[in-house]
ZAMARGU-4260 file (C-alpha; in steps of 0.2 Angstrom, whole numbers, plus 5000, padded with zeros to 4 digits):
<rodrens>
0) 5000/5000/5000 | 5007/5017/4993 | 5002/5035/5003 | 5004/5050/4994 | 5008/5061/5006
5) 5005/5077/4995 | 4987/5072/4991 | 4983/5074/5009 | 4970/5088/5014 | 4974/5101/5026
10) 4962/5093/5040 | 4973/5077/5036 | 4986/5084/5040 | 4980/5092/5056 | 4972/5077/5063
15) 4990/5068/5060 | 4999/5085/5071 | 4984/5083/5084 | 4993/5067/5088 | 5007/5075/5096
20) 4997/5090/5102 | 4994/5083/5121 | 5012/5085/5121 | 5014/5104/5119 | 4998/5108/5127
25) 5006/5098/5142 | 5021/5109/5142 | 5011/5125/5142 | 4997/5123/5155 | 4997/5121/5175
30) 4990/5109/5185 | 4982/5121/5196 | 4969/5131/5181 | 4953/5129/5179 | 4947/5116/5167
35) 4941/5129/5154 | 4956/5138/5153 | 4965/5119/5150 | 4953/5117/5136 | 4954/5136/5128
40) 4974/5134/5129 | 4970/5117/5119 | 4957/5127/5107 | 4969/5140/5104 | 4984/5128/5099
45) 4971/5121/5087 | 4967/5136/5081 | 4986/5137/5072 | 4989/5122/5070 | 4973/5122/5058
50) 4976/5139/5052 | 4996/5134/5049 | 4989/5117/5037 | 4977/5127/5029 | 4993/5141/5022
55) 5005/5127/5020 | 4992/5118/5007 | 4985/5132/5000 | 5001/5144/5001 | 4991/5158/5009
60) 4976/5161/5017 | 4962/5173/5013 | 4951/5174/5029 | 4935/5174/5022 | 4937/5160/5009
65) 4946/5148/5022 | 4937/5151/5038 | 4927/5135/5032 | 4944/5126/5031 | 4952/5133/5043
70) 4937/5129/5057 | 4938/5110/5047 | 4955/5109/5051 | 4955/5114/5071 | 4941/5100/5075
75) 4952/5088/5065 | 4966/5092/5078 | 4957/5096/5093 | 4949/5078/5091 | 4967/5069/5087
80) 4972/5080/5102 | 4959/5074/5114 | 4957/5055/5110 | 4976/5053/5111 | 4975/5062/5127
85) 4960/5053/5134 | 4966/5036/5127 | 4984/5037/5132 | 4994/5052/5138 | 4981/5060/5152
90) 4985/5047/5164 | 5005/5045/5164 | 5018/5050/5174 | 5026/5059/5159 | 5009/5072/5157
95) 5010/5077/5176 | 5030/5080/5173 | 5029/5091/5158 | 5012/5101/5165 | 5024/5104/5182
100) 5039/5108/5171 | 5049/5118/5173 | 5044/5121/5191 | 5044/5103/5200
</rodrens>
C-alpha cells in the first residue's frame, strides 16, 4: 500500500499534528487552572495548528474563503488531540512531569 503524502488535505494533516498535540499543550498549562482555561489553551493551539495546514496547502490564506477550512481543520486536531490524550497520555507519569515543568 502506497500513501501520497502530498494528496493529503489540510484537516489530514491536522488530525496527524493533533497526535502529538497533548504533548505541547502539556508543556504549556498548569495543574492548578481551571478546566476551561486547560481546554481554551487546547482550542487556541488548534486554532494554528489548523490555520498553519490550511497556508502550508494552500500557500496563503484569505480569511474569508478559508474560515470553512480553517474551522475544518482545528476539529480535526482538537479531536486527534483529545482521543490521544484521553486514550493514552492524560493518565501517565510523563503528562503530570511536563504540565509541572519547569517548576517541579
Amino acid at each position: 500500500m502506497h500513501i501520497d503524502l502530498g494528496s493529503l488535505n489540510p484537516q489530514a494533516w491536522a488530525a496527524i499534528i493533533g497526535i502529538f498535540m497533548p504533548v505541547v499543550v502539556s508543556l504549556a498549562k498548569r495543574p492548578e487552572w481551571a478546566t476551561w482555561l486547560k481546554v481554551g489553551l487546547t482550542c487556541a493551539v488548534c486554532l494554528v495548528v489548523g490555520a498553519g495546514t490550511v497556508w502550508v496547502s494552500a500557500g496563503e490564506i484569505a480569511l474569508q474563503a478559508d474560515a470553512g477550512q480553517i474551522l475544518e481543520s482545528m476539529a480535526a486536531a482538537f479531536m486527534a488531540a483529545t482521543v490521544v490524550y484521553k486514550t493514552w497520555f492524560g493518565a501517565t507519569p510523563l503528562n503530570d512531569g511536563l504540565t509541572r515543568w519547569p517548576f517541579s
